[in-house]
C-alpha positions in Angstrom: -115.4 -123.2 -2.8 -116.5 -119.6 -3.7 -117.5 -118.8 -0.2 -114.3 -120.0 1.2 -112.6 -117.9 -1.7 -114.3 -114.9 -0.8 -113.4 -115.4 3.2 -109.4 -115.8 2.2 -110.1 -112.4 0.5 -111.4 -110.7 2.8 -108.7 -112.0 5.7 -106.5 -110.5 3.5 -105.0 -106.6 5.4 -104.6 -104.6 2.1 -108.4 -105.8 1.2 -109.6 -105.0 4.8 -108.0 -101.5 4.7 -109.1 -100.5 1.0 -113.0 -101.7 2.0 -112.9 -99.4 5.2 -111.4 -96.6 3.1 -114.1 -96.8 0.6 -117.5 -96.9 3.3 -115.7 -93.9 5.1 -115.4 -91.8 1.6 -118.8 -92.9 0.8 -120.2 -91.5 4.2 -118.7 -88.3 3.9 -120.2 -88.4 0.7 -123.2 -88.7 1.7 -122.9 -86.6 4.5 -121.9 -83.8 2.2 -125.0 -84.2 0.0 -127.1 -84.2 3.1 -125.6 -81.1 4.4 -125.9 -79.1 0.7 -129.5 -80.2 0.7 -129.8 -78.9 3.9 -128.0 -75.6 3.0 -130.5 -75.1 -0.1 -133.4 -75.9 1.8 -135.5 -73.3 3.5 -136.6 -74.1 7.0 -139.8 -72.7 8.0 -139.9 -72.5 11.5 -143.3 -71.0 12.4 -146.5 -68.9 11.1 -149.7 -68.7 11.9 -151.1 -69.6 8.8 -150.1 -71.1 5.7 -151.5 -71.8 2.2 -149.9 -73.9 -0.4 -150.8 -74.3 -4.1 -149.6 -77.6 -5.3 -150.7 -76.8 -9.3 -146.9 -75.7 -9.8 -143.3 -77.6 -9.4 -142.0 -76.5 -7.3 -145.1 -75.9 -4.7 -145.7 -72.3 -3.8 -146.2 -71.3 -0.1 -148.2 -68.6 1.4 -147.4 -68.1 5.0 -148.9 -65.3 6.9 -147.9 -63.8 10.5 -145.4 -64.4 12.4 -143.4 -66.2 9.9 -140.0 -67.5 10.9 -137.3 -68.2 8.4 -134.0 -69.5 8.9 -131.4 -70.4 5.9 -127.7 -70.5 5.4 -126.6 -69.3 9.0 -129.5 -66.3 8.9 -132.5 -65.6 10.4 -135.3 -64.3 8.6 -138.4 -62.9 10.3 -141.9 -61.3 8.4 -145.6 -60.7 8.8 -146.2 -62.3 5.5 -143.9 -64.5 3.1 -144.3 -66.2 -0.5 -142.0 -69.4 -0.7 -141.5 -71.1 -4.2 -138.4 -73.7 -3.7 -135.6 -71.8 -3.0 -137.2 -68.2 -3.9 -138.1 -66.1 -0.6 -140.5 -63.2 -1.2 -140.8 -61.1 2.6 -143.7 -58.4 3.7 -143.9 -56.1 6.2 -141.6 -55.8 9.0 -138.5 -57.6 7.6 -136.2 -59.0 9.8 -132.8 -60.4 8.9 -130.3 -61.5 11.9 -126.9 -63.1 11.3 -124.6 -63.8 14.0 -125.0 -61.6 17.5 -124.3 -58.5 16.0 -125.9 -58.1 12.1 -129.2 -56.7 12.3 -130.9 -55.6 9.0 -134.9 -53.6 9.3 -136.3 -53.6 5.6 -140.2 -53.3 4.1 -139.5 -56.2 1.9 -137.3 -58.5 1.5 -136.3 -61.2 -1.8 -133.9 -63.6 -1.1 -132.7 -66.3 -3.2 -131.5 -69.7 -1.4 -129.6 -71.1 -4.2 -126.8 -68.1 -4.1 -127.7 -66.9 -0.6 -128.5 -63.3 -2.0 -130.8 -61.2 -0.2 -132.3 -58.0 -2.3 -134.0 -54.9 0.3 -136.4 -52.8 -0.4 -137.8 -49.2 1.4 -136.8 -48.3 4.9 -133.6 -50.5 5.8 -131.7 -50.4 8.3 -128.3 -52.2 8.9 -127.1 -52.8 12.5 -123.3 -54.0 13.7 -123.7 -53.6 16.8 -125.0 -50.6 19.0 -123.5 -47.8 17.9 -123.5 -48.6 14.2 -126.7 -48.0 11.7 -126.2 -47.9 7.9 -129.8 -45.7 6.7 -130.8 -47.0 3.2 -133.6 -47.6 0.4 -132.3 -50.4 -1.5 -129.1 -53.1 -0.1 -128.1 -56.6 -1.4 -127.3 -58.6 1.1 -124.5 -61.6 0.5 -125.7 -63.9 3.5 -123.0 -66.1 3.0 -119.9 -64.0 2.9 -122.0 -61.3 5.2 -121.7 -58.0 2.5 -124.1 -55.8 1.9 -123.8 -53.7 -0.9 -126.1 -50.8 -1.5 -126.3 -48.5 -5.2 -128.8 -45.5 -4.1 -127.2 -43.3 -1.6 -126.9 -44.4 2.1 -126.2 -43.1 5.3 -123.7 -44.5 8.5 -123.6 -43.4 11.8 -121.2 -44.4 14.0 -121.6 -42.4 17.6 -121.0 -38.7 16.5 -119.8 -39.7 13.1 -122.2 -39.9 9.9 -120.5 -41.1 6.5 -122.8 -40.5 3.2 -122.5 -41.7 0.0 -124.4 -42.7 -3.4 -123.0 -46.3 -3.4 -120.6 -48.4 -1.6 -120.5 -51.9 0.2 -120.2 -53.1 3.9 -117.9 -55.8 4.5 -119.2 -57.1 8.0 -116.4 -59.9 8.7 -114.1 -57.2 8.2 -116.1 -54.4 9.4 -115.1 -52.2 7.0 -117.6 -50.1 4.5 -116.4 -48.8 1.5 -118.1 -45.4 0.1 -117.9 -44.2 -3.2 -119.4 -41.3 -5.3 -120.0 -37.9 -3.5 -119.0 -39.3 -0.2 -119.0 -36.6 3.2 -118.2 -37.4 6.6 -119.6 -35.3 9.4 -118.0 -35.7 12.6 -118.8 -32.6 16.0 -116.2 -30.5 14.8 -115.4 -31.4 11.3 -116.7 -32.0 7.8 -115.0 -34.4 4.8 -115.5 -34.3 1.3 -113.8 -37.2 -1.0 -115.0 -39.6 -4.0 -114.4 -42.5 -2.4 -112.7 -44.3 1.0 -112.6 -47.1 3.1 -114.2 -46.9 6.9 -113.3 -49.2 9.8 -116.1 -49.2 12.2 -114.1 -51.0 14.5 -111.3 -48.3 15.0 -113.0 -45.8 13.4 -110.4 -45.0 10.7 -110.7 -43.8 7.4 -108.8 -45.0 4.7 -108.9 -42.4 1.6 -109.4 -44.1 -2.2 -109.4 -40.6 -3.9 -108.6 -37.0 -3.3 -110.2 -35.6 0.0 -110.6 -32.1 1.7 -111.5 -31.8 5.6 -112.7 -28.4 6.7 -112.9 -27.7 10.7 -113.8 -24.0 11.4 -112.1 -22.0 9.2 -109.2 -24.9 8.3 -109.3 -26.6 5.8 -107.0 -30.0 4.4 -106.6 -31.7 1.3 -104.4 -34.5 -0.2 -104.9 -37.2 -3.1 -104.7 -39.9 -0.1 -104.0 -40.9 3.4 -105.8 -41.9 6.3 -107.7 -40.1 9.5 -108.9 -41.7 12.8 -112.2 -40.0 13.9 -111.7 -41.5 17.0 -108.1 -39.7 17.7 -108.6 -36.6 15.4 -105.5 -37.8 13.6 -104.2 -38.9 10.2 -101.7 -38.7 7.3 -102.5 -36.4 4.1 -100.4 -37.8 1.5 -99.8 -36.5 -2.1 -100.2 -32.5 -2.8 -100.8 -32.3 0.8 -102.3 -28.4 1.4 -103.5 -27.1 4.8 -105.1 -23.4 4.6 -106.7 -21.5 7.7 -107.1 -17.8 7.4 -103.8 -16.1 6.1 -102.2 -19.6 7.2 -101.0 -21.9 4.6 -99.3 -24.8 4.5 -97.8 -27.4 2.0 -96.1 -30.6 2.0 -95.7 -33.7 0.2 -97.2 -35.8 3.2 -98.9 -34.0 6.2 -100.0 -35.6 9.4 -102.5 -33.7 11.9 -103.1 -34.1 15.2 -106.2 -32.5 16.9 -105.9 -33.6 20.2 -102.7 -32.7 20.9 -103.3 -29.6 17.9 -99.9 -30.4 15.8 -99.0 -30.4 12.4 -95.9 -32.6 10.9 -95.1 -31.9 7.4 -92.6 -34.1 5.3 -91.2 -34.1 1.8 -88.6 -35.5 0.1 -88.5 -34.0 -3.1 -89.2 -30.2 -2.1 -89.2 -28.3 1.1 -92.6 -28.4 3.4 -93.3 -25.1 3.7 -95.5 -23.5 6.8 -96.7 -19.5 5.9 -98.3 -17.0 8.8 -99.2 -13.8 9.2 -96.3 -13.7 11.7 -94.6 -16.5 10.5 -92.5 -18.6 7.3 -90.8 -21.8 7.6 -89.4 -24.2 4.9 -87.7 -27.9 5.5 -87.9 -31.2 4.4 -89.9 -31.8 7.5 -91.7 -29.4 9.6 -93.1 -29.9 13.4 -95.4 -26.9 14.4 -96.9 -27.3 17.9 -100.2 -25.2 18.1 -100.6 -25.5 21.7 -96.8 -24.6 22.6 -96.2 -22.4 20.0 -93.0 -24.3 18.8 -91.1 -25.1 15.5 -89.0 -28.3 15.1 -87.7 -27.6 11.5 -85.3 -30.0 9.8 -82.8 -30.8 6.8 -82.1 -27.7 4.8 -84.3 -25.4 7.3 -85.2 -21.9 7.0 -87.4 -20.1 9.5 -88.3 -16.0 9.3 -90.2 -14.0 12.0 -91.9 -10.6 12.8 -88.0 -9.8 13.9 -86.5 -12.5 13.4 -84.4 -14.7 11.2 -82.7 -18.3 10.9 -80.9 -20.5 8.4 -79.7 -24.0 9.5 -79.6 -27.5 8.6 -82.2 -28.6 12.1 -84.0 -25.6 13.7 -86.2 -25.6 16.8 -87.1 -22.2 17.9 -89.9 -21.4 20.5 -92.4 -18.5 20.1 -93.2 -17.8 23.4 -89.5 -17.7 25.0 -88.4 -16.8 21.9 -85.6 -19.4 21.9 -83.6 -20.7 18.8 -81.9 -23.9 19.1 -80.2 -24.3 15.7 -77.8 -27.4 14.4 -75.5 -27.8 11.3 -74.4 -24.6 9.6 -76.9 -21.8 10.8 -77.5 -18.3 10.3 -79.9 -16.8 13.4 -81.0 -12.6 12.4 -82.2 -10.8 15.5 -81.6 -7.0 14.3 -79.3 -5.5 14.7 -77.6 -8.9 15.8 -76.7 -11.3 13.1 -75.0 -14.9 14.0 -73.6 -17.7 11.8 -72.4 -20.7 13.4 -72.1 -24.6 13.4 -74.3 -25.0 16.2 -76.1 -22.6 18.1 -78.6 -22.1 20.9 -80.3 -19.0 21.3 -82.9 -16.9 23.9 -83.5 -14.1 22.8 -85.7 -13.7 26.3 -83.5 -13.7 28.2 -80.6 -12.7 25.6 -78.7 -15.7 25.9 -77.0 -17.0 23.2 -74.2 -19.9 22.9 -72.5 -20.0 19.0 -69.9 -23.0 18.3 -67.8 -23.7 15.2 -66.8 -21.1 12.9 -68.9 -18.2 14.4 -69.5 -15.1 12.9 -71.8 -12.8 15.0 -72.3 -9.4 13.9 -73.7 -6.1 15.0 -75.1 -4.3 12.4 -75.9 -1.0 13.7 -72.8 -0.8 15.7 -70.9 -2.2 12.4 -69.1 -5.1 14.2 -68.2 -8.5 14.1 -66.5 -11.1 16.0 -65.0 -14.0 14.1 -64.1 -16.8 16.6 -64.6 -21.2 17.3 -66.8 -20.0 20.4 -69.0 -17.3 21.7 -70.8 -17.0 24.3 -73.1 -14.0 24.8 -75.6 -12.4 27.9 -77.3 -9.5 26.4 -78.8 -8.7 30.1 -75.4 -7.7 31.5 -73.9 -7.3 27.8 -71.1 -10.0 28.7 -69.8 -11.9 25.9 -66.7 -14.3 25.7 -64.9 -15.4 22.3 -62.5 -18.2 22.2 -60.6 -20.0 19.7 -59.3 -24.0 19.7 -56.2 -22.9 17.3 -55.8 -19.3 15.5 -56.6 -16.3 17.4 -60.6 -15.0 17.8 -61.0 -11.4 15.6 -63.4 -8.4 16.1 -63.5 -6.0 13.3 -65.4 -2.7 13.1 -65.6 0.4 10.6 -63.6 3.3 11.4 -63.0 5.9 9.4 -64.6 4.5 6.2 -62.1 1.8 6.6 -62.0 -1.5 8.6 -60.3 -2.0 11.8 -58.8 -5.7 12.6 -58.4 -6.5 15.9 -56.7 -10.3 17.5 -56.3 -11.6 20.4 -56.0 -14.7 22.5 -59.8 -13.8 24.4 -61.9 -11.2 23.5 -64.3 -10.5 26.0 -67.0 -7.8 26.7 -69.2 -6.9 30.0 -71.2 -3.8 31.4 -71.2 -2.5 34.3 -73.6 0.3 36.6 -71.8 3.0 38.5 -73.0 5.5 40.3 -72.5 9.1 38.7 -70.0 11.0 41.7 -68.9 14.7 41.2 -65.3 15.0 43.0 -63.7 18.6 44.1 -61.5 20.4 42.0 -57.8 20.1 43.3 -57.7 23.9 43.7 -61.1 24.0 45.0 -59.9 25.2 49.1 -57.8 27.9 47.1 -60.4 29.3 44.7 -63.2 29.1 47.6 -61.5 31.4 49.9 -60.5 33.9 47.5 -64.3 34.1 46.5 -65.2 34.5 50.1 -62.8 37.1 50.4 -64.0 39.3 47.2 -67.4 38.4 48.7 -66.3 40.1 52.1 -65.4 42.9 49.7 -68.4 43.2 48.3 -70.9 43.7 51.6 -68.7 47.3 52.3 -70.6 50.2 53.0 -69.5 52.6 49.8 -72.2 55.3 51.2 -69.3 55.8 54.3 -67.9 58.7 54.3 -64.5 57.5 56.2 -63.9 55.0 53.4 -62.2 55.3 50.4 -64.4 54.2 47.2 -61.1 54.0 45.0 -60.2 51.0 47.2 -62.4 48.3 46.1 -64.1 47.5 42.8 -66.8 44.8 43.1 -65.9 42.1 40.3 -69.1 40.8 38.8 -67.5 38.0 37.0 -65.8 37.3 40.1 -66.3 33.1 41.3 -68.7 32.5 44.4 -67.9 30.6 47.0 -71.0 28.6 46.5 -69.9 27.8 42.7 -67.1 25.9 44.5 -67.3 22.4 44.9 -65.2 21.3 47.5 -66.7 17.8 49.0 -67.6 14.7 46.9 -71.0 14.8 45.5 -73.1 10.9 45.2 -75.8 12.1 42.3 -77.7 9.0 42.8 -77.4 8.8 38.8 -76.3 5.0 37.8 -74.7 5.3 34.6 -74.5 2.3 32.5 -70.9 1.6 31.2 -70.1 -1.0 28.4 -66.7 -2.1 27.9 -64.7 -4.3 25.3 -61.4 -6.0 26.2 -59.0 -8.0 24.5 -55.8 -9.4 26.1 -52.6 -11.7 25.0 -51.1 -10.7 22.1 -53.5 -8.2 20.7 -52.5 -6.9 17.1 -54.5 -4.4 15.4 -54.8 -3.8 11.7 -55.9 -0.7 9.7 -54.6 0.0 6.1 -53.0 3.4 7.3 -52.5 2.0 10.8 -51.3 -0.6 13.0 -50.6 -2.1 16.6 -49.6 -4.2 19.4 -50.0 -4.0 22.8 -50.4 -7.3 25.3 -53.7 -6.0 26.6 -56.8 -3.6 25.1 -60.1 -2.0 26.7 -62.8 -0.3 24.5 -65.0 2.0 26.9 -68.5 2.7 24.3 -69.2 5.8 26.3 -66.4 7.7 25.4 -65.3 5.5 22.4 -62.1 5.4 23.7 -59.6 2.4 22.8 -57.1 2.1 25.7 -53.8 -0.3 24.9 -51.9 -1.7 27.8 -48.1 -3.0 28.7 -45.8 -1.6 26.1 -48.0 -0.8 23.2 -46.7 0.3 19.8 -48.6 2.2 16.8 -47.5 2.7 13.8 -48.7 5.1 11.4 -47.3 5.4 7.8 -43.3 6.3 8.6 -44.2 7.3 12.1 -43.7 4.9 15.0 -45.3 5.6 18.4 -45.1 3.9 21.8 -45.1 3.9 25.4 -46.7 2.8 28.6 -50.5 3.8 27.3 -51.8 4.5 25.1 -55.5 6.0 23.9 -57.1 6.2 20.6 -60.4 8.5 20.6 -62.7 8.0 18.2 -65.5 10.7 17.2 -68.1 10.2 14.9 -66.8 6.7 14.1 -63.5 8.5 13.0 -60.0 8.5 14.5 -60.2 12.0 16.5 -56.9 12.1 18.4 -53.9 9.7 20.5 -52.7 10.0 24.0 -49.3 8.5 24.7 -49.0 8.3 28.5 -45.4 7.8 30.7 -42.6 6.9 28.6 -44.0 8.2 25.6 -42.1 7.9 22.4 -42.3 9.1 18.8 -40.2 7.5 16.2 -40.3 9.3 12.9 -38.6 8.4 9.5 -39.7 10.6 6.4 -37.0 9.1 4.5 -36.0 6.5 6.1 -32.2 7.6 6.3 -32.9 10.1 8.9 -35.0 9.5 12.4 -37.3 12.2 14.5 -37.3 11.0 18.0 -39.4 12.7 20.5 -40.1 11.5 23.8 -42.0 12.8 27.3 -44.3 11.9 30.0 -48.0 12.2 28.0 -47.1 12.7 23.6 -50.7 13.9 22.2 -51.1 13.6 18.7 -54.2 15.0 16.8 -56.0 13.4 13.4 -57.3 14.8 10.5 -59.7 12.9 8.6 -58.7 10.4 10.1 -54.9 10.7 9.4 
């Protein structure tokens, strides 16, 4: 009856299913012990000769030559070794492999099986892989999470890279090594200084934990943190970011470096980055300096000054070599004597080139002019410039006189142009050359003849030669340069003691001579003054006199009851100071 109680039991499913639960649990659980005994147990896998002394628990092993130890995933190899349980004691030759690429060379060795710690001792040496060696006297060595961790100095080298420090710890899954205390980096061309950092053997990047300062030749950089690729020659230098090289400074709140491609980016947010020269100053938010090409990319809030040159702007790229500004946002570019302010501007001073747009002012300041317009474009080469307006009227202003001259129009426009320096005859010159050849026939008369009459003829010494005469058109071969300034459409001219209108204007620099064409009209105090043309000289920057020519009129009013009119082909009228 109990054996056929038992059977209806055991036919039951849910019984069946909770007894095949139970002897797989209890499997595993005894796999699991097997496999931790395993783990704690030290497998001896060869030696020449071995000695054990049984008079202690647990049994102490002497094995000498060629011993062969392998625990917890490692590889352990000696000429001698003391085994007591789970305590390793290695001489002579210490050899620790893990994996394919950990190699660690020590004098002795004590490794503990219980927490699968291995303590180094003399001259060790820690291999990942070919190109990586880690120099040290003392290393504990976690086998089973693969870090060693060393505490009296070490060296790594890592192809033409060597790190040094007084501790630190190498993680090897991660293969990174953390140095701290005194901690320099050598590299072919550089040297580091810092307190501590993290290395990454794999890319060979540097991860700084505290303040560090890179020299290379006579640069140096520091920053309270960042990064730097050895491998590139590249990196961020973040917080109090300096850079210093001769008379060359630099400072930003985060500076990246490239050495291969030999640039520098500062970036702050707070402050401007700021990039000081012997020849050069430039302060922005952020600062792009190109070594090689010699070219500044400045941005937000930027300010760059020259040798001879200056510029204001909100984004600023100006090349050294072609001397070429490119400036964006409200910009102020000083090329003595030329000073522009403009929206947006692009400027060569190479090839004197220069495009201005959006409320431009551009000023000479030895000539003491300016032109106030939406657009100007401007060719130094041939001196041609073009000023245009969308709305209001383009001005040009200039000193005169102590005083300021306005001047409007629709364009105003400038050019130069090369002629040839001609001498042409005088209008009387076939009159005046034959009298002189007569008085010079005169002349060659033989006074010492007795059958002429010396109260004739008096020889006039003063008298003109026909050779003085110039009666054909002389080509001097001298190319004069000529400079001119025009305004047309509606051109009105401002001066507090003058003013004028006229539909069309030309300024000629060499004889500073303002011509006004097609029915211009002056007026001067009471005194009204037009005609066909009309010419303003200027002398020493002062009104000197004015030419009214064909249909010239005066209109004068000292009272204004009573008018002066005087008219005539060509009115001069003289100035004095100016008046």
């Amino acid at each position: 009856m109990i054996y056929t109680d038992i059977s209806f039991k055991l036919n039951n499913p849910y019984i069946l299913k909770f007894v095949l639960l139970l002897i797989v649990i209890l499997n595993l659980t005894g796999n699991t012990v097997n496999l931790l005994a395993q783990n704690k147990k030290i497998s001896i896998h060869s030696e020449n000769n071995q000695v054990i002394d049984a008079t202690n628990e647990p049994a102490t092993q002497f094995l000498n030559g060629d011993v062969k130890v392998y625990h917890g995933g490692a590889f352990m190899y000696c000429d001698n070794a003391v085994l007591k349980g789970a305590d390793l004691r290695m001489y002579f030759n210490v050899v620790l492999l893990q994996n394919d690429t950990i190699k660690i060379f020590a004098d002795s060795l004590h490794y503990n099986g219980d927490s699968l710690v291995a303590y180094l001792y003399g001259d060790i040496i820690l291999e990942n892989g070919p190109d990586k060696k880690l120099y040290t006297s003392y290393l504990r060595y976690d086998v089973k999470n693969k870090i060693a961790y060393y505490t009296q100095n070490a060296k790594l080298v890592d192809k033409t890279s060597t790190l040094i420090s007084r501790r630190g710890r190498y993680v090897l899954n991660e293969k990174t090594a953390y140095f701290y205390e005194k901690v320099k980096v050598t590299d072919d061309d550089f040297t580091m200084i810092s307190d501590s950092l993290a290395y990454q053997t794999v890319t060979q990047e540097m991860k700084f934990l505290a303040p560090v300062r890179i020299t290379r030749d006579t640069s140096n950089i520091y920053s309270e943190k960042g990064w730097f690729d050895l491998d590139d020659k590249k990196g961020d230098f973040i917080g109090n970011a300096q850079y210093l090289a001769g008379k060359t400074q630099a400072k930003a709140d985060t500076i990246t470096y490239d050495g291969i491609a030999d640039h520098i980016i500062l970036k702050s947010s707070s402050k401007r980055s700021e990039y000081i020269s012997e020849k050069d100053t430039a302060y922005a938010q952020t600062i792009f300096y190109n070594k090689k090409e010699e070219t500044f990319n400045l941005h937000d809030n930027a300010h760059y000054k020259g040798g001879k040159n200056e510029v204001k702007g909100n984004n600023i790229f100006y090349n050294k070599v072609q001397e070429k500004f490119k400036v964006t946002g409200r910009s102020i570019v000083s090329d003595p004597p030329m000073l522009i302010e403009a929206d947006t501007l692009d400027y060569d001073k190479n090839i004197k080139f220069g495009k201005a747009d959006g409320h431009v002012i551009w000023k000479d300041t030895s000539a003491k002019t300016s032109i106030i317009a939406d657009h100007v474009i401007y060719n130094g080469v041939s001196n041609n410039m073009l000023a245009v307006n969308d709305t209001l009227r383009p001005m040009f202003t200039t000193e005169i006189s102590g005083d300021t001259l306005f001047l409007r129009a629709d364009t105003l426009k400038s050019f130069r142009q090369f002629k040839e320096r001609i001498i042409y005859p005088d209008k009387n010159a076939s009159r005046l050359a034959a009298k002189a050849n007569s008085r010079a026939k005169k002349a060659e008369i033989n006074f010492s003849d007795p059958t002429i009459k010396t109260e004739i003829i008096q020889t006039d010494t003063t008298a003109i030669t026909a050779d003085s005469i110039i009666t054909d058109t002389i080509y001097t071969g001298i190319i004069d340069t000529l400079d001119y300034f025009v305004a047309y459409n509606k051109v009105r001219l401002f001066k507090s003691d003058m003013q004028a209108v006229a539909d069309s204007l030309v300024f000629a620099k060499s004889d500073s001579v303002f011509t006004m064409y097609k029915y211009p009209i002056v007026w001067s105090d009471s005194t009204q003054v037009s005609g066909d043309t009309i010419d303003l000289f200027l002398k020493d920057k002062k009104l000197d006199k004015m030419k009214v020519k064909s249909q010239a009129n005066i209109l004068n009013s000292p009272d204004l009851l009573f008018f002066n009119q005087i008219q005539g082909r060509i009115i001069e009228s003289f100035f004095e100071q100016g008046k």
